[in-house]
C-alpha positions in Angstrom: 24.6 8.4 35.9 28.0 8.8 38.3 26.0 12.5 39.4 23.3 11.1 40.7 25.4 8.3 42.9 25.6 9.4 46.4 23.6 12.6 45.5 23.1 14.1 48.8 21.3 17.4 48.2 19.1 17.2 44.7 16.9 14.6 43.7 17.4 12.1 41.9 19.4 10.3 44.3 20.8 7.0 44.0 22.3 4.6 46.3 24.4 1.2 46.3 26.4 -1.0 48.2 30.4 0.3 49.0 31.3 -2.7 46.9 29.6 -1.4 44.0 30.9 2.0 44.3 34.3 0.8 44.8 34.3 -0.8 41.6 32.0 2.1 39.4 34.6 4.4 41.2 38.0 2.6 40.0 40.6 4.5 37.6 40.6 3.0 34.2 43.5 3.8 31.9 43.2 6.7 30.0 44.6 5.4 27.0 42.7 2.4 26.2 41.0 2.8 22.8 37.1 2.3 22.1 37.1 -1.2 22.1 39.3 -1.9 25.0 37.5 0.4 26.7 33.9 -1.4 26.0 35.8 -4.2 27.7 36.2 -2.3 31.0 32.7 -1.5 31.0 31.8 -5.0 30.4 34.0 -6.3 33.0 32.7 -3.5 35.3 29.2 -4.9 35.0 30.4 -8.1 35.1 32.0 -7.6 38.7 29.2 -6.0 39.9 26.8 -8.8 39.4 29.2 -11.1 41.0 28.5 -8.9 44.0 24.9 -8.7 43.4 24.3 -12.3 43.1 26.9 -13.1 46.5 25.1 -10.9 48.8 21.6 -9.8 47.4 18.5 -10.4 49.5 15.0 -10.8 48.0 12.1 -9.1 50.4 10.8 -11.9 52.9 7.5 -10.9 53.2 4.3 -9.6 51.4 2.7 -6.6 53.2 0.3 -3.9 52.2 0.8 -0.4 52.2 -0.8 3.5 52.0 -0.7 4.3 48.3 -1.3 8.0 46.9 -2.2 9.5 43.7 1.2 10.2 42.5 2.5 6.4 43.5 -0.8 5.2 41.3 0.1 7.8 38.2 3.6 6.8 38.1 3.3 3.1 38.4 1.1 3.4 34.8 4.6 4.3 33.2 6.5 2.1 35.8 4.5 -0.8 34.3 4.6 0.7 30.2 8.4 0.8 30.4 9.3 -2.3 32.7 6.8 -4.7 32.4 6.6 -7.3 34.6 9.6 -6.3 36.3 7.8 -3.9 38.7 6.6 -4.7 42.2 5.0 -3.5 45.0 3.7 -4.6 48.4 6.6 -6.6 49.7 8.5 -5.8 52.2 11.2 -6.6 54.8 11.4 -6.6 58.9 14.9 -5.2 60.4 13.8 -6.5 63.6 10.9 -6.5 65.5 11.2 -3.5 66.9 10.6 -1.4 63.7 8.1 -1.4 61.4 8.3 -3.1 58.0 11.0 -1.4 55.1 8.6 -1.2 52.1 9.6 0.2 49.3 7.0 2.3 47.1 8.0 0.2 44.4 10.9 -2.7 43.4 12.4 -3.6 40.1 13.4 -7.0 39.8 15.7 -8.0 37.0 16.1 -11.8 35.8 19.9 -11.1 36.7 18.8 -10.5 40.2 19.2 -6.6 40.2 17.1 -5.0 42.8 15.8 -1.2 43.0 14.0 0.5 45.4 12.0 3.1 43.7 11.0 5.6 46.2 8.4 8.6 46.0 9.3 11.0 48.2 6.8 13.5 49.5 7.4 16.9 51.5 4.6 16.4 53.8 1.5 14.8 54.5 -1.4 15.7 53.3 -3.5 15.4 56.1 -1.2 15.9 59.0 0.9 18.6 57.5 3.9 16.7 59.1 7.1 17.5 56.9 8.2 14.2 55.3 11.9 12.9 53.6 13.9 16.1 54.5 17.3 16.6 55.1 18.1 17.1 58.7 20.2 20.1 60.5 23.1 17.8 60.8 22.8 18.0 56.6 21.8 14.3 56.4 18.5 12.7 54.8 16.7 11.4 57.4 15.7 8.2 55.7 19.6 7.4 55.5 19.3 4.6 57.6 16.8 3.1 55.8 18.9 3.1 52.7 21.7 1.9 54.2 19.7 -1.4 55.0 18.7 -1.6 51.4 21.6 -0.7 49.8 24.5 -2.1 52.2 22.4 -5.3 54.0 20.4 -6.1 50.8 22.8 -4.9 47.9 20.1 -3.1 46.5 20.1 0.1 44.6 18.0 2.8 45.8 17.0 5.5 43.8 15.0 8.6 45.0 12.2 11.1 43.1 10.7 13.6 44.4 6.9 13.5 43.8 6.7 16.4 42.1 9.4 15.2 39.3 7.3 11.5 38.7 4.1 13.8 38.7 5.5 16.4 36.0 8.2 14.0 34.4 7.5 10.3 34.8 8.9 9.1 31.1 12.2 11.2 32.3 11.9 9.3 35.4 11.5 6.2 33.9 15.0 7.1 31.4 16.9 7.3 34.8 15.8 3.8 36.1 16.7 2.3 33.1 20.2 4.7 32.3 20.8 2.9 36.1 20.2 -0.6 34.9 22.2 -0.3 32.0 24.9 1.5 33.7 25.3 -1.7 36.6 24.4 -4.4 34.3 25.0 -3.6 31.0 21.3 -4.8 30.1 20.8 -1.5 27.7 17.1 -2.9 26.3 15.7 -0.4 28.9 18.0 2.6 27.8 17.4 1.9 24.1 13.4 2.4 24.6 14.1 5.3 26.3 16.9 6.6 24.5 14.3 10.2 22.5 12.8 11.2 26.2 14.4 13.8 27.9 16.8 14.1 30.9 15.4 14.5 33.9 16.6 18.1 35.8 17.7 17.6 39.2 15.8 19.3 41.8 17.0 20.3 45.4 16.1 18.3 48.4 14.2 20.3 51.4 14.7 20.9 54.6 12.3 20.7 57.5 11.3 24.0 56.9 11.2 23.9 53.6 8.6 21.0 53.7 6.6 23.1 56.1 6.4 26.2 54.1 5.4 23.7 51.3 2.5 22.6 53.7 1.3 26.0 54.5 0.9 26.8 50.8 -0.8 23.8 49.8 2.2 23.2 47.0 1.7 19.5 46.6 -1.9 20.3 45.4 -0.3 22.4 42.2 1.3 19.7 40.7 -1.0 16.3 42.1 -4.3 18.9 40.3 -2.3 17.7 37.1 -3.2 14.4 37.6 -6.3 13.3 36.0 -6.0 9.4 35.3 -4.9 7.7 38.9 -6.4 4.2 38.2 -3.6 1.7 38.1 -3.6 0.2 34.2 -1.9 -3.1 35.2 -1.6 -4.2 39.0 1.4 -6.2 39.9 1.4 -6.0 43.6 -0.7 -9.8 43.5 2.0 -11.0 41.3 4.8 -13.4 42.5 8.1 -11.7 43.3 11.0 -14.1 43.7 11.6 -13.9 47.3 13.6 -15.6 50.2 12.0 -18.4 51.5 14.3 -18.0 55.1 14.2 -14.6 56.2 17.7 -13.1 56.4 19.7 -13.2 60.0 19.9 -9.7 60.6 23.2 -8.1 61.9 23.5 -5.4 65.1 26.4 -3.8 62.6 27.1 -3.2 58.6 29.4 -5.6 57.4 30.0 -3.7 54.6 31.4 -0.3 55.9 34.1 1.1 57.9 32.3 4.2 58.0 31.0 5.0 61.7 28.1 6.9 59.9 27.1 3.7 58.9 28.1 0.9 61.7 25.5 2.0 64.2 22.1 0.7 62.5 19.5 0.2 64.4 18.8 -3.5 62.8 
């Protein structure tokens, strides 16, 4: 699970908070045995909900969205594998400048563990217009929109490519819950999970990447595959615990010393 932490070039891709990272990231001693080590792990998760329940941030407001065929397909196995856990249609405002940050879908956990699951496309279908690539700096250009999930909300954020939840959404499904048990220790997930395949990462695209995708059609060869797109179970009219006072927003990220990620727009 480590890999896909701060993957910057192949999906999947996951995000979290410094804190987090800091603490997933800390040397343990070598030459603790089984058991002692267990107890690391525990404590690990341990420490990282205490950071999850000081500075988590439920969404603050319910808003509807564009859905496609793959979100649809993939929110069947979304639902088999996490049910009642899965969300969608809520949202929050950095400030009124910018449009809403809605993720595709959210996991809520009972210990207050929030994902953004997002679907990322290469272009639109009906513009063309290249979509989620990585710039010529070498940075995602929906960076700053993770940052405000992952350092403002303490939320994970994990990335797909649409193709992968087209072709492989069980696989998918094995990394959301491999996440969960690997920041929580909640390991119910993992153990349903534990005879599907791993998921192959796949390289991120650039800009023109995404429009030699668009010239080609590509999306079409793997969304053809899709034959069942009506949603089994909605859960986007279900109640989602959420904040009843929407959060202060901050000009900088309290979080960081990292100029990359002081200078948010929110």
């Amino acid at each position: 699970m480590k890999d896909f932490l701060e993957e910057k070039n192949n999906f999947p891709s996951v995000r979290v908070q410094k804190f987090i990272l800091a603490e997933i990231n800390k040397e343990y001693n070598q030459s603790l045995n089984e058991s002692q080590a267990i107890i690391e792990v525990k404590n690990r998760s341990v420490n990282i909900l205490k950071t999850i329940n000081l500075f988590v941030k439920k969404p603050n407001q319910k808003s509807i969205g564009k859905k496609g065929k793959s979100e649809d397909y993939f929110e069947n196995y979304l639902n088999k594998w996490f049910t009642n856990k899965i969300y969608k249609d809520y949202s929050f405002l950095p400030n009124p400048d910018f449009e809403p940050f809605q993720p595709d879908f959210i996991y809520q956990g009972d210990n207050d563990l929030h994902i953004d699951i997002e679907i990322d496309e290469p272009y639109d279908l009906e513009t063309k217009i290249p979509l989620h690539y990585i710039d010529d700096t070498g940075k995602h250009i929906d960076a700053l929109r993770d940052s405000f999930f992952a350092e403002l909300k303490c939320w994970a954020v994990i990335r797909f490519s649409e193709e992968q939840v087209v072709r492989y959404p069980n696989e998918c499904c094995k990394v959301i819950a491999n996440l969960i048990d690997f920041l929580t220790g909640e390991n119910v997930y993992k153990m349903k999970l534990e005879k599907i395949g791993e998921l192959k990462k796949t390289k991120k695209w650039t800009i023109d990447d995404a429009t030699k995708m668009s010239e080609m059609n590509y999306r079409n060869s793997y969304l053809s595959l899709i034959t069942e797109t009506e949603v089994v179970k909605n859960t986007w009219n279900e109640k989602i615990r959420m904040d009843n006072i929407p959060f202060k927003l901050r000009k900088s990220n309290p979080f960081s010393s990292s100029k990359e990620d002081v200078d948010l727009p929110f």
